[in-house]
C-alpha positions as CSV (number, residue, x, y, z in Angstrom):
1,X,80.4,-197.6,-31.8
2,X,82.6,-196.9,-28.7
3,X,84.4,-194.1,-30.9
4,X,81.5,-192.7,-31.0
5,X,79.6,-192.7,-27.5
6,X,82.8,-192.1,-26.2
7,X,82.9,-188.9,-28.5
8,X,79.2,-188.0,-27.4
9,X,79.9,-188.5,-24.1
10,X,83.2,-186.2,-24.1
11,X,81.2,-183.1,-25.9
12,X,78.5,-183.2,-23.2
13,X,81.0,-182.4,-19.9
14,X,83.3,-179.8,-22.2
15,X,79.3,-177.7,-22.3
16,X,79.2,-177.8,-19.1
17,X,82.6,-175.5,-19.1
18,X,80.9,-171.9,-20.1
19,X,79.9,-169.0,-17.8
20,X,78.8,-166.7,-21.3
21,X,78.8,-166.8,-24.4
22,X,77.1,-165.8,-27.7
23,X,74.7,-168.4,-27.6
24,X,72.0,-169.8,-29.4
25,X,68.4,-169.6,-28.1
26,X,67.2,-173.1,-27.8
27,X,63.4,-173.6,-28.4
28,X,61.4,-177.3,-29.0
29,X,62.2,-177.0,-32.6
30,X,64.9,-174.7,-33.6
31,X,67.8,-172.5,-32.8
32,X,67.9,-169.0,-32.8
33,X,71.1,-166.5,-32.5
34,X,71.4,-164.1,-28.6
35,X,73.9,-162.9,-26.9
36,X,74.7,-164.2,-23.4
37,X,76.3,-161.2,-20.8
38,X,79.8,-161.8,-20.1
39,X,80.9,-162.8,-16.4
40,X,84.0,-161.8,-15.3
41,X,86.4,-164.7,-14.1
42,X,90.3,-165.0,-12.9
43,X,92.3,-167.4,-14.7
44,X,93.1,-169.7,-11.7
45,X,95.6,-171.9,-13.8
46,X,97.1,-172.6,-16.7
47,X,98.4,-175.9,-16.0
48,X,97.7,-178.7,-13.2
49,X,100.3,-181.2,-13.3
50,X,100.0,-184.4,-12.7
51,X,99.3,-187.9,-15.4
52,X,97.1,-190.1,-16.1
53,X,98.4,-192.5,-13.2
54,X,97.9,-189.9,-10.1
55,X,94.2,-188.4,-12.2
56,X,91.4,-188.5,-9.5
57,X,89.0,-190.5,-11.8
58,X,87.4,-190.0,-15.4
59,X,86.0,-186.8,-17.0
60,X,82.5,-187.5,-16.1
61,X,84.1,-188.4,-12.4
62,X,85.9,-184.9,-12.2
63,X,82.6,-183.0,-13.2
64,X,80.3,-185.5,-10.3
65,X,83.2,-184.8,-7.5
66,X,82.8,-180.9,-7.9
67,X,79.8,-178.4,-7.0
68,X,80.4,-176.4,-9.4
69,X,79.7,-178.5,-12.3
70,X,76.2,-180.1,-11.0
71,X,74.2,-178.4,-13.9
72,X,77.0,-180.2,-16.2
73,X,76.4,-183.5,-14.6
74,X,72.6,-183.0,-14.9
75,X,72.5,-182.4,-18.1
76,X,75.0,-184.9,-19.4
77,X,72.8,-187.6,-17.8
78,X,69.4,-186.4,-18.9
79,X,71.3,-186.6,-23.0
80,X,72.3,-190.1,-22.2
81,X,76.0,-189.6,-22.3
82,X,77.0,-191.0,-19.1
83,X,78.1,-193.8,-20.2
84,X,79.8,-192.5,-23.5
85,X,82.1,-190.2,-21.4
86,X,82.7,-192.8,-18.7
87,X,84.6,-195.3,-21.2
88,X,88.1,-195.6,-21.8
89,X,88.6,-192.5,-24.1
90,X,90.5,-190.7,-24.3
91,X,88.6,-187.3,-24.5
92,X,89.2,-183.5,-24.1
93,X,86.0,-182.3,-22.3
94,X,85.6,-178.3,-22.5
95,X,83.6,-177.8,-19.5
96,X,81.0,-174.9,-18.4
97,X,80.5,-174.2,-14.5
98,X,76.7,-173.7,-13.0
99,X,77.5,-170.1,-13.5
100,X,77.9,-170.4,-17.1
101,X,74.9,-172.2,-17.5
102,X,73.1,-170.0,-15.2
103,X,73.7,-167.1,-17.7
104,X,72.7,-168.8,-20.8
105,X,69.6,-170.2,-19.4
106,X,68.7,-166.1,-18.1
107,X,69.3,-165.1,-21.9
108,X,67.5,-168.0,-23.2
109,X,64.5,-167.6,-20.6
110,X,64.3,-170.6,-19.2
111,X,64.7,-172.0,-15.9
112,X,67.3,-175.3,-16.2
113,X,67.7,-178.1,-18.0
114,X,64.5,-179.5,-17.1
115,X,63.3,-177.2,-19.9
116,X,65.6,-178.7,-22.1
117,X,65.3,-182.4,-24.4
118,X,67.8,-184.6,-24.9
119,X,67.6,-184.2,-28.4
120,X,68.2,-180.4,-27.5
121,X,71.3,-181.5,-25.6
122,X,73.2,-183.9,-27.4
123,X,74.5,-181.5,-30.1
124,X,75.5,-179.0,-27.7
125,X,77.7,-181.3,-25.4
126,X,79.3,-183.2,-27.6
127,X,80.3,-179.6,-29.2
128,X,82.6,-179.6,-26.1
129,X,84.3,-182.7,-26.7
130,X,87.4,-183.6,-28.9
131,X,88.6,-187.0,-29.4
132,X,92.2,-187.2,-27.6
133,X,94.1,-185.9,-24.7
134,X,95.2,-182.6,-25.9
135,X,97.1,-180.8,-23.2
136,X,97.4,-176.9,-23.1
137,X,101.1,-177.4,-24.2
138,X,99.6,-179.5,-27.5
139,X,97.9,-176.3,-28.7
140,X,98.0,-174.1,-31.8
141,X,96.2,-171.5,-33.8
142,X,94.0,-173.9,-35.7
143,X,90.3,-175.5,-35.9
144,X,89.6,-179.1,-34.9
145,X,86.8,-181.2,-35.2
146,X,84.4,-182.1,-32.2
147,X,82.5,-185.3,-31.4
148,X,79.4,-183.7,-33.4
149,X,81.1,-183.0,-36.3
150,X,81.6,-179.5,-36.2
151,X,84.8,-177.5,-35.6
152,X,85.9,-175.2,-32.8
153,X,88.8,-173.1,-33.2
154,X,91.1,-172.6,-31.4
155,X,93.6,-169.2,-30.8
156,X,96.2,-169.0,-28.3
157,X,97.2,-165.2,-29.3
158,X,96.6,-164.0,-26.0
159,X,95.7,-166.7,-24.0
160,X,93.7,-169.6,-25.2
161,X,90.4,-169.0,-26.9
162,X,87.8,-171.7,-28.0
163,X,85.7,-169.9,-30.5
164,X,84.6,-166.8,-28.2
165,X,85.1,-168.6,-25.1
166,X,88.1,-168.3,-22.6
167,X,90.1,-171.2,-20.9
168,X,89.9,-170.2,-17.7
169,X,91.6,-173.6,-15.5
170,X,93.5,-176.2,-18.4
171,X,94.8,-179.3,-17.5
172,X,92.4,-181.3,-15.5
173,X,93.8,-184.6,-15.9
174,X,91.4,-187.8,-15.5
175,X,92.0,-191.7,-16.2
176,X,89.8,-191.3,-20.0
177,X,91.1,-187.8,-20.7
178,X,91.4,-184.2,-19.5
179,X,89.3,-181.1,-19.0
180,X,89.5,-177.5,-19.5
181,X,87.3,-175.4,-17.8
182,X,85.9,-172.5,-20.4
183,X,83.7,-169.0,-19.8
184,X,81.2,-169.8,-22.0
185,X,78.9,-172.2,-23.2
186,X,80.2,-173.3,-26.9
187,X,77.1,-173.2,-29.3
188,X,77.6,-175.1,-33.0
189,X,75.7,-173.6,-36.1
């Protein structure tokens, strides 16, 4: 049971990492394919070094101590997965900024995630979370599975890729994992 909240919990704060993206429309009762317009961002870091002993808190503590992931921290509370993401992990969280959210909510026409259900949410957030603390030094060219079950993939051709989406800042370490901050909001099928 704490596998799994904790897995739940860690998918929620890596949606909060994605500024555009191919996304899904979300409506009350299904999921429709749009495309989200790219944002241009500057890659402000590959790595942030640092452990687990000097980390500033846990993953849902780096998302509440920043501005820029309010929209993250909103909607990770209104799906329930506070809690989940708070326990002892570890998790890799791939997290959208307000911008990114912003930018899929223009493209899905609606104003925030008050328009949104927790049952809307869930799926999507815990797309962004992978049991573990994978560094940016731990990856490869390969596909592995998030806390909802489906797969992102991940390419590190030319620069590191999740699905469509760009890592933009790696290496966020907290005290329950780490968290990589990503251009796009990651949809699953």
């Amino acid at each position: 049971m704490k596998t799994t909240v904790r897995t739940l919990a860690a998918a929620i704060i890596l949606t909060a990492s994605v500024f555009a993206v191919n996304a899904t429309e979300i409506t009350k009762n299904n999921i429709s394919s749009i495309d989200v317009a790219e944002t241009d961002l500057t890659i402000e870091s590959w790595m942030v070094s640092g452990s687990s002993e000097n980390a500033s808190g846990s993953v849902v503590d780096i998302a509440i101590s920043n501005p820029d992931f309010s929209i993250l921290v909103e909607a990770v509370s209104k799906a329930g997965l506070v809690d989940a993401l708070s326990a002892a992990g570890p998790f890799t969280v791939f997290a959208q900024t307000n911008d990114a959210f912003n930018a899929l909510f223009k493209q899905l026409g609606v104003s925030g995630i008050k328009d949104l259900t927790a049952d809307q949410l869930k799926p999507i957030l815990t797309y962004h979370v992978v049991s573990g603390k994978v560094m940016s030094t731990d990856l490869s060219n390969t596909s592995v599975g998030t806390l909802n079950g489906q797969k992102i993939k991940i390419d590190i051709s030319n620069g590191v890729q999740i699905n469509e989406s760009k890592v933009v800042k790696a290496d966020i370490l907290g005290s329950n994992g780490v968290v990589h901050v990503i251009d796009r909001v990651l949809i699953p099928n």
